[in-house]
C-alpha positions in Angstrom: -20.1 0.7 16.8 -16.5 1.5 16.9 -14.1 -0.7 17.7 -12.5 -1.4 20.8 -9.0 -0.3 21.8 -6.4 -3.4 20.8 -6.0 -5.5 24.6 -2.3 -5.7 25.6 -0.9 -8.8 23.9 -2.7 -8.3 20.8 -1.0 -4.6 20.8 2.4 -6.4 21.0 1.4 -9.1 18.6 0.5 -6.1 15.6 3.7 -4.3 16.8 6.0 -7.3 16.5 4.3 -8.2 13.0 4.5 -5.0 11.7 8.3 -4.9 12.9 8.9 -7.9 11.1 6.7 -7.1 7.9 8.7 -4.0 7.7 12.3 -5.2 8.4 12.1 -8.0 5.9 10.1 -5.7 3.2 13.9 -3.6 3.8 15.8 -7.0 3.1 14.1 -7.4 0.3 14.6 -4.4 -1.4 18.3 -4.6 -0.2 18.4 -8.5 -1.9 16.6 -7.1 -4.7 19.3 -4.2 -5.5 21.9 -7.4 -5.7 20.5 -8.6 -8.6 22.5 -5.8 -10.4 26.5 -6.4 -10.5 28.2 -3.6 -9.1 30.5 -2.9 -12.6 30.2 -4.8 -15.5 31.3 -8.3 -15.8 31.2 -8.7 -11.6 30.1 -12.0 -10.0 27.0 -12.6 -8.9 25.3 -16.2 -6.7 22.0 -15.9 -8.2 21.4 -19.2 -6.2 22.0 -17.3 -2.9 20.4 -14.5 -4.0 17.0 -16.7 -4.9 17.1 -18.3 -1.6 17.4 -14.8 0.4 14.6 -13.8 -1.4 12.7 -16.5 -1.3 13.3 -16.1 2.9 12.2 -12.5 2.5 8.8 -13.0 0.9 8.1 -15.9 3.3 8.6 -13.1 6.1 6.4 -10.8 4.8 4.1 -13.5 3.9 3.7 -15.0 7.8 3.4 -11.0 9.2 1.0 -10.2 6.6 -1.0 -13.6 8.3 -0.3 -12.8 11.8 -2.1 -9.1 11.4 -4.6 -10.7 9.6 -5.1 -13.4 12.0 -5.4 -10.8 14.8 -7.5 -8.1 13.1 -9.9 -10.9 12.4 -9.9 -12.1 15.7 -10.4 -8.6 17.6 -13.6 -8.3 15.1 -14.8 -11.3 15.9 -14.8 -9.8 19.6 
């Protein structure tokens, strides 16, 4: 059987997830790109940088669980 057209507030919920999933996927990278100085010999807060990225994969972590949550649940339906 195929499956049934997304209702209205699980649309939104997949939209906002996938928002989400793919703005902090960008902050990641952008984190990521810090890790190399600028020039030679430049400063960089590895302890801030951790943190950020540590912030980033939690994002993407708790979108990748909310599409899962509602792709299980419109199955389920």
């Amino acid at each position: 059987p195929a499956s049934a057209p997304l209702q209205k507030p699980a649309l939104e919920t997949v939209q906002s997830s996938l928002r989400l999933l793919n703005a902090s996927a960008y902050r990641l990278q952008s984190e990521c790109r810090k890790t190399v100085p600028p020039e030679p010999g430049a400063a960089v807060d590895y302890q801030l940088l951790t943190q950020q990225v540590i912030q980033c994969a939690y994002d993407i972590a708790k979108a990748a669980k909310q599409l899962v949550t509602i792709t299980t649940r419109e199955k389920k339906q």
